[in-house]
N, C-alpha and C positions, 0 to 999 in steps of 0.2 A: 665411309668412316665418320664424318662431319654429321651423318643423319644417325646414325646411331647412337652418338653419343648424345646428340638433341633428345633422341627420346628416352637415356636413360633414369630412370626415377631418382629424385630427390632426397633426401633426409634428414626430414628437420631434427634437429638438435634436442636433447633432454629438456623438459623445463628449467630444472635447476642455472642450464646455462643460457638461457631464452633471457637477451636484455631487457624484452618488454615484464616480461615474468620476475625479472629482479627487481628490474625499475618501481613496479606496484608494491612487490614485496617489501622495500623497501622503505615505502613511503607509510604503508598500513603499520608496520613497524614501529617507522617514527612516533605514528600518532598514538598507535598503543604506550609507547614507553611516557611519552607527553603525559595521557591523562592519567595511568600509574602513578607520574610522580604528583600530578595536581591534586588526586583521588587521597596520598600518602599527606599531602600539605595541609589539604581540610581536615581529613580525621585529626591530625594531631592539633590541628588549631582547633575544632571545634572541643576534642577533650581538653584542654587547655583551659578554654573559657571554661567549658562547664568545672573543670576544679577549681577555679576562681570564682562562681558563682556566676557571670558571666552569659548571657544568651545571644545567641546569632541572630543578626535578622537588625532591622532601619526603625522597628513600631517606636522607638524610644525619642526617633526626630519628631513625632506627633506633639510631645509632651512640652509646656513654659519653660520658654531660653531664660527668661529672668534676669537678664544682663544687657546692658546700651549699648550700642553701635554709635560710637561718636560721628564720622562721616559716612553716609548713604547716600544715593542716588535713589533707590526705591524706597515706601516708607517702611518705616521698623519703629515698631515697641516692645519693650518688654516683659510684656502680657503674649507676645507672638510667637512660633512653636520655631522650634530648633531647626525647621527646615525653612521658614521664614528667614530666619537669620545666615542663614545657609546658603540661600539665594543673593543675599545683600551680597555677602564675600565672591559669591561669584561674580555681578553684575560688577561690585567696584574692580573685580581684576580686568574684564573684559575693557570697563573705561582706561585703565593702565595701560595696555594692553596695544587699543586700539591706537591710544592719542600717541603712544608710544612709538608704536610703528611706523605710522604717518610724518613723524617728525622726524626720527630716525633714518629715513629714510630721504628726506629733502635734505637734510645736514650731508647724508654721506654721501649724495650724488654733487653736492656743491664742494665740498672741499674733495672728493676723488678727482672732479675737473678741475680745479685748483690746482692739486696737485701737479698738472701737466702742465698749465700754465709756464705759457713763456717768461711772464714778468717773475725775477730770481726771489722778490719778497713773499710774495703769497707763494709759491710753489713751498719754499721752504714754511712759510709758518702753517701751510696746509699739512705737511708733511712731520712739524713739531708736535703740533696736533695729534695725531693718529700714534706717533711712537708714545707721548706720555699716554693717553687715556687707552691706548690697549695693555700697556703693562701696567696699572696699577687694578689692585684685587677691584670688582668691583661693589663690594661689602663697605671696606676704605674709602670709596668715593660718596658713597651712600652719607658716611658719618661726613665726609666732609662739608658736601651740600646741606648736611642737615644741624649739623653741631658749628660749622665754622663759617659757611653764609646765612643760611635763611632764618637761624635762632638769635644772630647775631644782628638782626635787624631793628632798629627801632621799634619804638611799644606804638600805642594806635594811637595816640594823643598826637606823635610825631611821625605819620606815617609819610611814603615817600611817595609825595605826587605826581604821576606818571601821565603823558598824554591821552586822553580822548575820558577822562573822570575813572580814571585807574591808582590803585593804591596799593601800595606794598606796606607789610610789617612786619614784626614777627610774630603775627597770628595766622597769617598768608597774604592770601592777595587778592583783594576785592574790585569786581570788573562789574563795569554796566548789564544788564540780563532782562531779557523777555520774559512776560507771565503771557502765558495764554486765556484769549478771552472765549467767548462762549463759541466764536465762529472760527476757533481753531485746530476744531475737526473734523468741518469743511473745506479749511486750507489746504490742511495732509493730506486729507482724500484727493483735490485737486491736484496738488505737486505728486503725488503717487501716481494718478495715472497720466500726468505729462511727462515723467519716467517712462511708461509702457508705450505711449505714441512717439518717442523720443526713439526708442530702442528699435522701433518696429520703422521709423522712416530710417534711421543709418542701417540698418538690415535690407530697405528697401535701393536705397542706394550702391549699397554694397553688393549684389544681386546684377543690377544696371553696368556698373564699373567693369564688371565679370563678364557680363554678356558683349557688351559694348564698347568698354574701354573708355566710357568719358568718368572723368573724376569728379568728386564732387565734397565739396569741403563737409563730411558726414557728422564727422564729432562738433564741429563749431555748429552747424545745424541742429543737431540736438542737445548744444549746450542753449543755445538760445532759446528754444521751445524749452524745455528747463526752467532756465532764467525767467524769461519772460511770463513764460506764467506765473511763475511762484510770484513776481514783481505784481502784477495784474489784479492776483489775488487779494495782497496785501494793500492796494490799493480800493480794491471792492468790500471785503471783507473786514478788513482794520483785526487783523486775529492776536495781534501782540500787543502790549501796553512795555514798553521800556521802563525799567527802573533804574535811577540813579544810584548810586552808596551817595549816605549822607553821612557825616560823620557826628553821632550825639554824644553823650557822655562818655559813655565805658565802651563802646564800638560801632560798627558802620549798621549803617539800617540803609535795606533796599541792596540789590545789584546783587549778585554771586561772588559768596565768597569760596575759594581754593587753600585749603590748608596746607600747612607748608610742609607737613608729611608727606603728602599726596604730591607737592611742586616738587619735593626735593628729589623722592622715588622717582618721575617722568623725568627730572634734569640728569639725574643720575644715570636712570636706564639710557635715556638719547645720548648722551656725551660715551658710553659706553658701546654701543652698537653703535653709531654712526660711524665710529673710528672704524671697525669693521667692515660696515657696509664700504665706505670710503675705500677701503683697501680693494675689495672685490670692484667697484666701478673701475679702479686707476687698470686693474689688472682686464677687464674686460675689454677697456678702451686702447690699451695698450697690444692685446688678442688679434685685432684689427689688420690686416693688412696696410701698410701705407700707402697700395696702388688705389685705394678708397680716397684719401685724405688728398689723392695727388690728380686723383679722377674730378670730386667736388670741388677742389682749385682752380680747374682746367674749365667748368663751369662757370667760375667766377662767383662762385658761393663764400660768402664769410666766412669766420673763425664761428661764431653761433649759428649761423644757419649748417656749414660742413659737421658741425657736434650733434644738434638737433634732429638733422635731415636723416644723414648721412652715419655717422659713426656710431652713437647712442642705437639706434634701432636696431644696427646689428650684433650690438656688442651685449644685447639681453638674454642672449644665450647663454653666452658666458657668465652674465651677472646672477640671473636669478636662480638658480640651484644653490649655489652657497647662500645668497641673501637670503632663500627661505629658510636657510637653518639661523639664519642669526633671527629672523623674527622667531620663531619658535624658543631659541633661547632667548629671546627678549621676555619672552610670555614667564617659560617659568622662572627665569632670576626674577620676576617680580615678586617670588615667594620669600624674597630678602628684605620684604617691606616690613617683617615683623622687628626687622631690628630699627625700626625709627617710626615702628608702633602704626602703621597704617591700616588699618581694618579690611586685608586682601581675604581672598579664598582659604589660603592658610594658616592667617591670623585669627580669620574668627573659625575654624576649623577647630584651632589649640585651643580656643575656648570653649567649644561644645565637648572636647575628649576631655578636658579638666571635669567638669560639671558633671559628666553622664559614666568617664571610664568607657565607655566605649569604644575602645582604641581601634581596634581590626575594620569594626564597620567605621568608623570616622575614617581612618589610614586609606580602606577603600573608594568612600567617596570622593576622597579628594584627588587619586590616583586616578578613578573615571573621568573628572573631570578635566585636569591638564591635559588626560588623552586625548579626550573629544574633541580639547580646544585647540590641540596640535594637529591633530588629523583634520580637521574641518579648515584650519589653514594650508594645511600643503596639499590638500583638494583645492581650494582654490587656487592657489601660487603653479601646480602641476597643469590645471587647464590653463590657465597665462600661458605659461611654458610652451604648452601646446600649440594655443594660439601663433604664439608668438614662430613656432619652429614652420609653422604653414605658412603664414607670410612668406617665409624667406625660401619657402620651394618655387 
């Protein structure tokens, strides 16, 4: 009975009900209706333009932007084409962007540990912290940094003299700074490939550890090779000449000067994200098991070394998924710099669609690029992640 039923023949199913068969079906589906509706978007945008006279297509960023960029980092003239100018707003976003993140980032690990803080003064003023600058809009903080401290600052005649030939006003803030001299790129080339022998010995160690199990202090080892060359260089070489601010009549000559546009957007965005980031550390560290905390005591590890060692490396799991969303919105609220007139991606953006009317292609460029700049972050933030999730196998 048992053998006859083994060899009775099968029957497979209709296509219609075949899951692999709906599954595709499905999916080919999707994408038909997808480019339908994207196919439905451009014709009407493109006849759109064309009734407004209107032409599709970027040949018009070729053409004299005709207008100043008051702060750059790359240079820019006037006489230089709209995608010149185009580039400025992007590189000044990325400087936002980046200094933005990096500080934001050391604010919220310091007061999220704070916050647990046994001493009752700082846990709480860590904790005052984080409820005011998470609820207030941060547009409102923007003006306030920017209309209620930094404009409110003395003129340059009376500026406020800060340790190491540093000056504050209310034109910004003028700091010592390096010119490069002719053997300054010979130095980068040097410091670039003691990066490459730097990466490839903690790689070579980390390799060693794995097979052998002796440790070996990798990161301090290639922070010193690092260091030490870049020191060695500067010592051989001489690639920098230091300039001072000097203060002459009407303003500082020598040193870099920082507009207080530009201070007030980075004080703004940091005090805003940090309070977040903050929150995700307390709650990371908080994630933790206390048979961790009570494992590292039993070591005879400190309160920083048990945070350091022990708590913080585990607790990145938890941390960095959300914290890559708060960098990512760190990047685009910087498109809030038009309200206290910073010359970002979007600022000078509004001024090429003034000038040319070309809305759609401007609206587009600028929508490519916060993508890029998002995606290209949480590519990097996602391999950390990864990194980080192997570790702890």
């Amino acid at each position: 009975m048992s053998q006859q039923a083994a060899t009775l023949p099968t029957q497979s199913p209709p296509f219609w009900r075949d899951l692999r068969f709906l599954t595709i079906g499905g999916q080919v589906l999707f994408v038909l209706l997808v480019a339908l509706v994207a196919g439905t978007l451009y014709a009407n945008v493109t006849q759109g333009m064309a009734q407004l006279g209107m032409t599709a297509g970027f040949s018009f960023m070729n053409s004299t932007a005709g207008f100043e960029i008051s702060q750059k980092i790359i240079p820019f003239e006037p006489q230089d084409s709209y995608w010149r100018a185009f580039q400025v707003g992007v590189v000044n976003t990325l400087v936002v962007a980046i200094v933005g993140i990096a500080l934001a980032t050391l604010l919220g690990i310091v007061v999220g540990v704070a916050q647990l803080s046994p001493n009752w003064l700082v846990a709480q003023l860590a904790r005052t912290y984080v409820i005011i600058f998470r609820n207030i809009p941060l547009l409102l903080q923007l003006f306030f940094w920017y209309f209620g401290v930094f404009q409110a600052l003395p003129n340059v005649r009376e500026s406020i003299a800060l340790p190491g030939n540093i000056y504050l006003n209310s034109r910004g803030l003028v700091i010592p700074w390096l010119e490069g001299n002719a053997t300054a790129g010979t130095w980068w080339l040097l410091v670039g490939a003691s990066v490459l022998v730097a990466g490839g010995v903690m790689y070579a160690l980390k390799l060693r550890q794995d097979r052998t199990g002796q440790q070996a202090p990798g990161l301090l080892i290639g922070a010193g090779i690092v260091i030490g060359t870049a020191g060695l260089g500067v010592l051989l070489l001489n690639p920098f000449t230091v300039t001072i601010p000097e203060l002459q009549r009407f303003n500082f000559q020598g040193g870099l000067r920082i507009s207080i546009e530009y201070t007030a957007l980075v004080v703004g965005l940091v005090m805003y994200t940090g309070a977040f980031i903050a929150e995700h550390v307390r709650a990371g560290i908080q994630g933790i098991s206390k048979g961790q905390s009570e494992a590292a005591r039993a070591l005879g590890l400190k309160r920083g070394q048990m945070m350091r060692l022990v708590i913080l490396p585990q607790a990145l799991r938890i941390i960095i998924p959300p914290t890559t969303n708060e960098y990512l919105n760190l990047t685009k609220n910087s498109s809030l710099a038009i309200a206290i007139g910073y010359p970002d991606l979007f600022n000078v953006s509004r001024t090429i669609l003034n000038q040319t009317g070309q809305a759609v292609s401007v609206i587009l460029l600028i929508m490519a690029s916060y993508l890029t700049i998002s995606l290209f972050t949480s590519l990097l933030m996602n391999l950390y992640n990864q990194r980080v999730r192997l570790v702890e196998r």
